[in-house]
C-alpha positions as CSV (number, residue, x, y, z in Angstrom):
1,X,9.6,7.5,3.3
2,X,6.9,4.8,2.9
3,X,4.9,5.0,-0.1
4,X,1.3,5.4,0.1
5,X,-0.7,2.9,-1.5
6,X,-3.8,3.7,-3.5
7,X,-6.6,1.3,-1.7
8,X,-7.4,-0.1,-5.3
9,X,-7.2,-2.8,-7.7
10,X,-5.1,-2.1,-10.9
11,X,-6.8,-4.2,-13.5
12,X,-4.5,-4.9,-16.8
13,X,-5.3,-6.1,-19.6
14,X,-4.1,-6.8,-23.3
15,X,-6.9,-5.9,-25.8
16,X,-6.6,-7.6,-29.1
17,X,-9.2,-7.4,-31.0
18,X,-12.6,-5.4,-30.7
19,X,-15.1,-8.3,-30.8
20,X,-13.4,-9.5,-27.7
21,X,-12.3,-7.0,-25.4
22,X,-16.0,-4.6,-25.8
23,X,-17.4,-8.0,-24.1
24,X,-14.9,-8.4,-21.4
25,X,-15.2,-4.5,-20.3
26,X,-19.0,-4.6,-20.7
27,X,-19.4,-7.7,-18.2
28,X,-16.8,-5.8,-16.1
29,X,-19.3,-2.4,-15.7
30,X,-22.2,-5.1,-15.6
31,X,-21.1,-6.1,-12.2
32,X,-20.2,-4.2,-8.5
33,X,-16.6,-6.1,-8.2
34,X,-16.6,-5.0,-4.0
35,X,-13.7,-3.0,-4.3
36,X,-12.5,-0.1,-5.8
37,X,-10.2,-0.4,-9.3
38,X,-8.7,1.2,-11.8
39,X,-8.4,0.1,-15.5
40,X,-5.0,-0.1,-17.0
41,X,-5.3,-0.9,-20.9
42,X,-2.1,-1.8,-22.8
43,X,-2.3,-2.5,-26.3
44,X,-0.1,-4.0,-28.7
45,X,-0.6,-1.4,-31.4
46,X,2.4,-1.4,-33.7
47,X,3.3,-4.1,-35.6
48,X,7.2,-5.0,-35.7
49,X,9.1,-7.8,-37.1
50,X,8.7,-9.8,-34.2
51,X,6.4,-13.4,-35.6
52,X,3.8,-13.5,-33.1
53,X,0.6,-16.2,-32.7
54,X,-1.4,-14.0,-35.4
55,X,-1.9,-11.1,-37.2
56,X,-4.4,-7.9,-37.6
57,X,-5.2,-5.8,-40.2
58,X,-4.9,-2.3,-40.0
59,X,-8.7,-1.7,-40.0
60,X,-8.9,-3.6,-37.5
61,X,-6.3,-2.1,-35.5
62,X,-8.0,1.1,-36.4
63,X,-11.0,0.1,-35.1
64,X,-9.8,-1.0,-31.9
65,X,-7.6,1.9,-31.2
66,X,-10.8,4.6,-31.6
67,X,-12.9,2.7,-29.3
68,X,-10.1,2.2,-26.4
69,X,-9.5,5.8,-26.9
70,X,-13.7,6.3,-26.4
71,X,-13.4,3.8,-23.5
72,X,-10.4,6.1,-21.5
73,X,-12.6,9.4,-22.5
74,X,-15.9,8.1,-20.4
75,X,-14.6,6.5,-17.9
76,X,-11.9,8.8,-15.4
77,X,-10.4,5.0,-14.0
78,X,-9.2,4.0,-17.2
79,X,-6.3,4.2,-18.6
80,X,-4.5,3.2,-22.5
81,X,-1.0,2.2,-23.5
82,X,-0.1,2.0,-26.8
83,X,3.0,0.0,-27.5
84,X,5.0,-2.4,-30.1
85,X,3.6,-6.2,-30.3
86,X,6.3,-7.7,-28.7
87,X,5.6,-10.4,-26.5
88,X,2.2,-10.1,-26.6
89,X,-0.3,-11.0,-23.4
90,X,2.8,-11.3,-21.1
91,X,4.8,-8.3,-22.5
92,X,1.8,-5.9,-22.1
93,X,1.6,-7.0,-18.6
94,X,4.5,-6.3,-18.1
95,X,4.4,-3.3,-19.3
96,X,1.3,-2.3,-17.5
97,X,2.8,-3.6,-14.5
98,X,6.0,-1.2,-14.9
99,X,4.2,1.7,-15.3
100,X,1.9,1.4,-12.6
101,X,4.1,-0.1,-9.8
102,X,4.2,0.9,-6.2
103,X,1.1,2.9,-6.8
104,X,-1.5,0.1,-6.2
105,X,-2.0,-2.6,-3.2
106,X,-3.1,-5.2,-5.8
107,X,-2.8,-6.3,-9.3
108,X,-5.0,-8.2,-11.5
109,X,-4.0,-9.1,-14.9
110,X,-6.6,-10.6,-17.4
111,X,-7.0,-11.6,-20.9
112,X,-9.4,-10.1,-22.8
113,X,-11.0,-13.5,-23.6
114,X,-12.1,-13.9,-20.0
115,X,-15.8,-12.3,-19.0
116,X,-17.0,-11.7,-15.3
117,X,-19.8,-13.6,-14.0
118,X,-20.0,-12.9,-10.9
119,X,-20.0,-9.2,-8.5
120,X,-18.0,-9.1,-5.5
121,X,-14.8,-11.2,-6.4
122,X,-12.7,-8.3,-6.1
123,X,-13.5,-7.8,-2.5
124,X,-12.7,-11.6,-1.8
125,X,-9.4,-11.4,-3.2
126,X,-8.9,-8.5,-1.0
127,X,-9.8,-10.5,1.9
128,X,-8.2,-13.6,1.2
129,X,-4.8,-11.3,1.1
130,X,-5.4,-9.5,4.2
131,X,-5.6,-12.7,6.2
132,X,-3.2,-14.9,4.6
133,X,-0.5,-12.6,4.5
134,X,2.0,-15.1,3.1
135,X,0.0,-15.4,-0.4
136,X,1.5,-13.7,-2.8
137,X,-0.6,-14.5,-5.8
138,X,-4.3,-15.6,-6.4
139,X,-5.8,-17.7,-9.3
140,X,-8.9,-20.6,-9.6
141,X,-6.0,-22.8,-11.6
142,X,-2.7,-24.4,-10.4
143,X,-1.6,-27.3,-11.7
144,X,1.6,-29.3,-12.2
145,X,4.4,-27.7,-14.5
146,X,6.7,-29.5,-16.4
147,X,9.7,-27.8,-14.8
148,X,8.6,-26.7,-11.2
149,X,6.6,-28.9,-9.2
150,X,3.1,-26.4,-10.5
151,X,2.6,-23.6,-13.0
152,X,0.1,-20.7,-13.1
153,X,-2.7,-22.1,-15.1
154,X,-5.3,-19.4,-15.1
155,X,-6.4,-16.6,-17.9
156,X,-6.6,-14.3,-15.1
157,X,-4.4,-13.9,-11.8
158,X,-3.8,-11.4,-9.3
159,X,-0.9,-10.3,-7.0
160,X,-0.4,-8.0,-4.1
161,X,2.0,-5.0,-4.1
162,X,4.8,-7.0,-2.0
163,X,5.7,-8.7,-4.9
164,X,8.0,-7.1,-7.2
165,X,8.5,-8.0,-10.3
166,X,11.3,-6.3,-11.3
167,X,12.6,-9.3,-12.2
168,X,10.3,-10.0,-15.4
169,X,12.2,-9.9,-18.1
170,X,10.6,-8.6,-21.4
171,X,9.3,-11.8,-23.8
172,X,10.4,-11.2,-27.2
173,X,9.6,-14.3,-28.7
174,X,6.7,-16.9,-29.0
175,X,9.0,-19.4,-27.1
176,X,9.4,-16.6,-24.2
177,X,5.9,-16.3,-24.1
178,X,5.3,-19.8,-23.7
179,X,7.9,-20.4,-21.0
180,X,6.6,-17.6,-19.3
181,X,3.0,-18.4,-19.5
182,X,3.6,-21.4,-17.7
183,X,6.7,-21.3,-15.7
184,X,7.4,-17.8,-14.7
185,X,5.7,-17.0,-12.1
186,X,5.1,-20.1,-9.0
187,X,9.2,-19.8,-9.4
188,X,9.4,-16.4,-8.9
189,X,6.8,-16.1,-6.2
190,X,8.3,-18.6,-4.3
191,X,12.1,-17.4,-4.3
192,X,10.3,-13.8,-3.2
193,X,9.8,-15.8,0.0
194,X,5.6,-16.0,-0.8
195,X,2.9,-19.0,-1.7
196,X,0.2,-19.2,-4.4
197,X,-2.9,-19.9,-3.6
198,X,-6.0,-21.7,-6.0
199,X,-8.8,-20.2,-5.2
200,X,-12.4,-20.3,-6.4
201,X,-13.0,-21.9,-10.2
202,X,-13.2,-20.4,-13.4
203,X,-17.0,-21.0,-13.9
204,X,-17.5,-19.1,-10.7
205,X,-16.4,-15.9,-11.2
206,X,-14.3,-15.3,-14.5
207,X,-14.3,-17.5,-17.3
208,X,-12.2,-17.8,-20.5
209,X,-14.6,-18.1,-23.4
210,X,-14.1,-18.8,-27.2
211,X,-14.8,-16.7,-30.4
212,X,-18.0,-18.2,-30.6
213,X,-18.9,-17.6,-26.9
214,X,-18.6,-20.9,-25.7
215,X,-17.0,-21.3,-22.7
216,X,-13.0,-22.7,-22.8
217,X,-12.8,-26.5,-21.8
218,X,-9.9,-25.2,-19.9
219,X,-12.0,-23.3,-17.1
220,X,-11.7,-25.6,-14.1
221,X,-15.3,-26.8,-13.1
222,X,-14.2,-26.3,-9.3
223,X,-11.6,-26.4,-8.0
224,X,-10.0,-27.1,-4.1
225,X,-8.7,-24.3,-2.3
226,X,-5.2,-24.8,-1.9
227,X,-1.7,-23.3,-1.2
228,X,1.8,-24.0,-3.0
């Protein structure tokens, strides 16, 4: 029995910390994206023993946890997962990915750092998908990795439904993370039989900003359209 796909984008994404994630969702309702999407929020609420990049305190977890809750209660397209901090951006992905599998036709993951600036990208993705059917994943950054010929570069990315990621194994430590951050997924998309494509640039549509709102030096100024 063939599955029927919901005609949607489910966007997921790892809030962290208040001051970052309010800005990301407010340029999100800011703009029409061109296609419809649900919200999947998956945070890293409990603390384990697991040494991560950096620390919260509980106030500030507090905090963060009321207004995610306010966010799901307003809006009927989101959605929150609460869940130990292990493996941080990449293991709530994953986990977001997991738990919503087979239910969408596309997946967009994004850290909370990056802000929309521009309406309608959603619907481009879409289209770029439908006509290049042998794409399996989207970003504005590809670059050369250190083991594989290129690496996923991007703060945001987005696959199609074809790919499954079954296959992602759960980081549990900073090193994981790393690796996986920049090795895991051209591999991976690539033994499924599918090519990446670079597509757009940073500064065009989504950007990765700072804590003081200045925009990362690692957003590509433009970049070529290309497959890999």
């Amino acid at each position: 029995m063939k599955i029927q796909l919901l005609d949607k984008f489910c966007i997921i994404i790892n809030p962290y910390l208040l001051s970052r994630i309010s800005k990301l969702l407010f340029s999100i309702q800011e703009f029409n994206l061109g296609y419809d999407y649900d919200i999947c929020l998956v945070h890293n609420k409990f603390e384990t023993k697991v040494k991560n990049t950096s620390s919260r305190l509980k106030n500030e977890i507090d905090e963060l946890s009321v207004y995610l809750y306010k966010q799901t209660t307003k809006n009927i397209n989101y959605s929150l997962i609460e869940r130990e901090n292990i493996g941080e951006t990449h293991g709530a992905f994953r986990i977001g990915y997991l738990l919503n599998r087979n239910l969408y036709k596309y997946y967009f993951f994004i850290q909370e750092k990056s802000r929309i600036l521009k309406g309608n990208f959603l619907k481009e993705y879409a289209n770029l998908f439908d006509s290049n059917l042998n794409i399996g994943l989207i970003c504005p950054h590809i670059g050369a990795g250190h083991i594989y010929p290129y690496a996923i570069k991007s703060s945001f990315f987005c696959i199609k439904n074809e790919i499954n990621l079954l296959g992602w194994k759960e980081p549990k430590t900073r090193a994981e993370v790393e690796l996986q951050e920049m090795e895991f997924f051209y591999p991976y998309i690539k033994n499924l039989g599918y090519d990446c494509m670079q597509y757009g640039s940073g500064k065009e549509y989504m950007a990765y900003f700072d804590d003081d709102g200045n925009i990362n030096a690692f957003n590509p100024i433009a970049s070529t359209t290309f497959i890999c």
